[in-house]
C-alpha positions as CSV (number, residue, x, y, z in Angstrom):
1,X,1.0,-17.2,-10.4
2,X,4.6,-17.9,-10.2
3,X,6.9,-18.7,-7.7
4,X,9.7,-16.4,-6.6
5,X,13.2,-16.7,-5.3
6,X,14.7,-13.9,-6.0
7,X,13.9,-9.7,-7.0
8,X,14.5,-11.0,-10.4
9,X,11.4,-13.5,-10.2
10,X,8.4,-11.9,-9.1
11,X,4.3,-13.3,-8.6
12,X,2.6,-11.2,-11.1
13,X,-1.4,-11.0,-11.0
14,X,-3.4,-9.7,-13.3
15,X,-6.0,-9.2,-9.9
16,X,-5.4,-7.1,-6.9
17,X,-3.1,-8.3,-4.4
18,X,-4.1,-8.2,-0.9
19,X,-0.7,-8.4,1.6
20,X,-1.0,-9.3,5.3
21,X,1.5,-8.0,7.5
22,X,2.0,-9.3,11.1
23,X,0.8,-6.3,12.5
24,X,-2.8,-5.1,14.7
25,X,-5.0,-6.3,11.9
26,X,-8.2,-4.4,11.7
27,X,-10.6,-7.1,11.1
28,X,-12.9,-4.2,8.9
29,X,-9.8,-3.5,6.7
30,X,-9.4,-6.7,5.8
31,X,-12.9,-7.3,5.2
32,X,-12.6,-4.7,3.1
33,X,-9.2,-5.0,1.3
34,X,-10.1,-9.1,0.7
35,X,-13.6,-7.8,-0.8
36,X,-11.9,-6.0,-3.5
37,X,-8.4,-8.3,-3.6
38,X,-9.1,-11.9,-2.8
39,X,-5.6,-13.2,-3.4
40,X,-3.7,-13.0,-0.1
41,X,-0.1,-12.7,0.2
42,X,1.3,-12.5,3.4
43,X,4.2,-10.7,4.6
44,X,6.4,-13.5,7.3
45,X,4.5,-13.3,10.4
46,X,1.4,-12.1,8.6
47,X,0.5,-15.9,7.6
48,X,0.1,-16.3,11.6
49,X,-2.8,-14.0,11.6
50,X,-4.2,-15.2,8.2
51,X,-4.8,-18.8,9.9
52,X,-5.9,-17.2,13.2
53,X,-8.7,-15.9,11.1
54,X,-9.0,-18.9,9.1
55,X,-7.7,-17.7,5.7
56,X,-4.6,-19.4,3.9
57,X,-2.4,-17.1,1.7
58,X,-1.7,-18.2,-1.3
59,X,1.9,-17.2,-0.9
60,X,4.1,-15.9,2.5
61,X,7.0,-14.1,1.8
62,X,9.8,-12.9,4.1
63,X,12.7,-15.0,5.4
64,X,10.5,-17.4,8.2
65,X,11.7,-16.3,11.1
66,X,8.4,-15.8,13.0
67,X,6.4,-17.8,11.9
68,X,4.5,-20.0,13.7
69,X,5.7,-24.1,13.6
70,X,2.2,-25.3,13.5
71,X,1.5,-22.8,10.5
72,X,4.5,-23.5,9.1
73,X,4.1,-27.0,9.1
74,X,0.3,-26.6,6.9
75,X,2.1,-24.5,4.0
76,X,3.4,-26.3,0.9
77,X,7.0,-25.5,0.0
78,X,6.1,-24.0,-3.1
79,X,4.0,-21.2,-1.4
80,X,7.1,-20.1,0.6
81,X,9.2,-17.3,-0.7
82,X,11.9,-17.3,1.6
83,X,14.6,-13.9,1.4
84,X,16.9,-14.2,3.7
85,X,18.6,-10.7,3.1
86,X,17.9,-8.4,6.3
87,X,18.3,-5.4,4.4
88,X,14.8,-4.7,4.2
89,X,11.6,-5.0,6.3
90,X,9.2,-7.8,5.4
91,X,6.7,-4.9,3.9
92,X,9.0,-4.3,1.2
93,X,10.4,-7.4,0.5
94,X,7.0,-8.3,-0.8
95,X,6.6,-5.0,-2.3
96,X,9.6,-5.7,-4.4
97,X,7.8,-8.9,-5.5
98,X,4.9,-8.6,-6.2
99,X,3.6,-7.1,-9.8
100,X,-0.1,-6.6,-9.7
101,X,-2.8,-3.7,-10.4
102,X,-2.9,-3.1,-6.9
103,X,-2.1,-4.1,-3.6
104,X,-4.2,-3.6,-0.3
105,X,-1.9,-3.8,2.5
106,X,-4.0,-4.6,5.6
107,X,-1.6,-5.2,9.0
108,X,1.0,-3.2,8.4
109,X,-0.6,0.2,10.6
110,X,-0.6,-0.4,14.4
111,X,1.5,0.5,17.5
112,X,4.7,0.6,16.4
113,X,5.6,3.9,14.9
114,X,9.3,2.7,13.7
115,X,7.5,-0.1,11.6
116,X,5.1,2.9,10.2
117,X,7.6,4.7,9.3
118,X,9.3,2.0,7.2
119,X,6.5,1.5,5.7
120,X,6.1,4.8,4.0
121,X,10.1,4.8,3.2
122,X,9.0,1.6,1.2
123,X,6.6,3.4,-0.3
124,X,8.9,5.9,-1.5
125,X,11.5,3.7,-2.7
126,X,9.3,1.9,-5.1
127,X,6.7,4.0,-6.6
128,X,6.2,2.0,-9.8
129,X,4.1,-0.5,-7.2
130,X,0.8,0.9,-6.4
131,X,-0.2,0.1,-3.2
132,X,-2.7,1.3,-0.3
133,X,-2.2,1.0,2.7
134,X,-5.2,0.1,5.0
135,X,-6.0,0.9,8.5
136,X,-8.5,1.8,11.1
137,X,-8.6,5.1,10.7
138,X,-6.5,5.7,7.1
139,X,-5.9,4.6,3.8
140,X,-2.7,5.5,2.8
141,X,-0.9,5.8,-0.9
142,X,1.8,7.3,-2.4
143,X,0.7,10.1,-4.8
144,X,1.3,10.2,-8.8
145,X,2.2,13.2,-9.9
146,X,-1.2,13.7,-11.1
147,X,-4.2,12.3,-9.5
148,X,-8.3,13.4,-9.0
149,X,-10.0,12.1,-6.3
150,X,-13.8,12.1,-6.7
151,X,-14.6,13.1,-2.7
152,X,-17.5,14.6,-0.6
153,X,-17.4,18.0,0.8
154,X,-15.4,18.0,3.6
155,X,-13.6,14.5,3.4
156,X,-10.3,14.7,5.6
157,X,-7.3,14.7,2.8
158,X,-4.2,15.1,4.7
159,X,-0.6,15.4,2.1
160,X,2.6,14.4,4.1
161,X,5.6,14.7,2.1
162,X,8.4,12.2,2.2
163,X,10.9,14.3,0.4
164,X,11.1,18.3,-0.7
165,X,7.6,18.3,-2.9
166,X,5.3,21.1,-5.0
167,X,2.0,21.1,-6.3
168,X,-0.9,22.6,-7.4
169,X,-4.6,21.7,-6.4
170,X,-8.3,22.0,-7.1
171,X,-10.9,21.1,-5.0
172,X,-9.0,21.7,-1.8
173,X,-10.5,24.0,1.2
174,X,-7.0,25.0,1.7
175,X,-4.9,25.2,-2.0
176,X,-1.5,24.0,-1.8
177,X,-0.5,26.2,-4.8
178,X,3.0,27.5,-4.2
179,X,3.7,25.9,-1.1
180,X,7.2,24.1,-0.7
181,X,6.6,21.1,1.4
182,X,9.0,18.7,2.8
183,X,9.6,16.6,6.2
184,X,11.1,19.6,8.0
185,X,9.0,21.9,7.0
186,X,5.5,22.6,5.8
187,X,3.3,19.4,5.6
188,X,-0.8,19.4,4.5
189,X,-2.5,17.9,7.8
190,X,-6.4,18.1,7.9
191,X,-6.8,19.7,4.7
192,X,-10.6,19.1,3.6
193,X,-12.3,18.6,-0.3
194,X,-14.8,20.8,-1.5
195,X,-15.7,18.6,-3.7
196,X,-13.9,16.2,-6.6
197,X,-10.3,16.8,-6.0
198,X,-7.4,17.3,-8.6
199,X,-3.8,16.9,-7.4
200,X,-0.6,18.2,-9.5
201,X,3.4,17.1,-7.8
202,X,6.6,17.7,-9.5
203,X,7.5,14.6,-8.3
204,X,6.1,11.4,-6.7
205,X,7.1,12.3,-3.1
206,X,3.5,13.2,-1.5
207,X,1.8,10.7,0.3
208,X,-2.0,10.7,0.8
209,X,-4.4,9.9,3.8
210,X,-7.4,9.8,3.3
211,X,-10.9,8.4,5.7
212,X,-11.1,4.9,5.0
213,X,-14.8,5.1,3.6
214,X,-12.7,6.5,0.7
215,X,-10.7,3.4,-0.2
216,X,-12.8,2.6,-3.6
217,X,-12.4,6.4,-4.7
218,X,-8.0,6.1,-4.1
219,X,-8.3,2.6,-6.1
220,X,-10.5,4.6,-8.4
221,X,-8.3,7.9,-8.5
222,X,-4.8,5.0,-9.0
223,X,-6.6,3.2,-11.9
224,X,-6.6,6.6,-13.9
225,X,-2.8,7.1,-14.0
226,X,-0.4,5.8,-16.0
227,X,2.4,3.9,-14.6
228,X,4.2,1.3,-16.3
229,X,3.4,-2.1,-15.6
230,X,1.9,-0.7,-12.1
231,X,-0.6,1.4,-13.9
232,X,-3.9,-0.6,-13.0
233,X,-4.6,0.2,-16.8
234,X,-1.4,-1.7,-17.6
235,X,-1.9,-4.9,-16.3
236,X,0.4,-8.0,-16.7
237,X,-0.5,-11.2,-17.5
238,X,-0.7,-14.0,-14.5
């Protein structure tokens, strides 16, 4: 691992990522998200909750301002990544950092729908990262423009689009074939599989919800596309 400052200096991993965020933590996501990515990163205020459930993140990024003295005080300078710019939320500035197969982000789903929603505008801005994330009812990922997801008859797959969007689709109870889809318009809630599902976007502006029983098959469906350094395929050296 190495230590960041700047955009320009990132913590690349050759293993999955999992990020903490300072939201309602889901104590079963992060079971399962530290499972499959056992490096922790947490996002400011997220390192609060790592030590209230007695884990210690290798790294906190964000720009310190909530948290905790006492947890302060137990973390080494050199696993602080402080960013003081307030241009973006805590989510992304780790986002923007962080160069690794994967990332599971666990904390980062709860109450707050403003926070939710920045979330997915991250997502959008950077879709060379790959990352899920995890919550108590949802895993959610930005889409490749080509993805199959090996599902069960009638798994939930719900498409919201964060820009103007088209595809094509196998495997879906409901084909999205010819359908223009964009925020004000026509978006793909509740659609079901029939089986092994095969997704085709003109661009990478779809995101995907899915159960969260189904997070192995979307780390599974993500490992198959090819992405630059993000492609889990493609991965960099730590």
């Amino acid at each position: 691992m190495s230590f960041a400052s700047d955009p320009s200096e990132l913590i690349r991993s050759d293993k999955p990522v999992t990020l903490l965020g300072a939201g309602r933590v889901d104590r079963r996501a992060l079971q399962a998200a530290l499972k499959r990515a056992p490096f922790l990163v947490a996002a400011d205020g997220g390192a609060n909750k790592a030590f209230a459930e007695g884990l210690a993140p290798e790294f906190v990024i964000g720009d310190m301002d909530s948290i905790g003295p006492e947890v302060l005080a137990d973390l080494s300078r050199e696993r602080l990544i402080r960013v003081a710019e307030q241009e973006t939320t805590d989510f992304e500035k780790c986002l923007i950092r962080i160069v690794a197969p994967y990332i599971l982000a666990v904390g980062f789903s709860g109450d707050r729908q403003d926070h939710v929603l920045a979330v997915w505008n991250a997502l959008a801005r950077n879709p060379s990262r790959r990352c899920l994330v995890i919550g108590s009812q949802d895993v959610v990922f930005l889409a490749p423009r080509r993805l199959r997801l090996d599902l069960h008859r009638d798994t939930r797959v719900s498409l919201f689009p964060i820009a103007p969007v088209r595809g094509r689709s196998k495997g879906l109870e409901w084909p999205i074939d010819g359908i223009d889809f964009a925020p004000d318009g026509r978006v793909g809630t509740s659609n079901r599989a029939t089986g092994p599902v095969e997704l085709d976007f003109d661009s990478e502006r779809m995101l995907v919800l899915l159960p969260p029983e189904c997070l192995d098959a979307a780390i599974r469906a993500l490992a198959t596309t090819d992405h630059g350094a993000s492609s889990l395929r493609n991965k960099v050296s730590r």
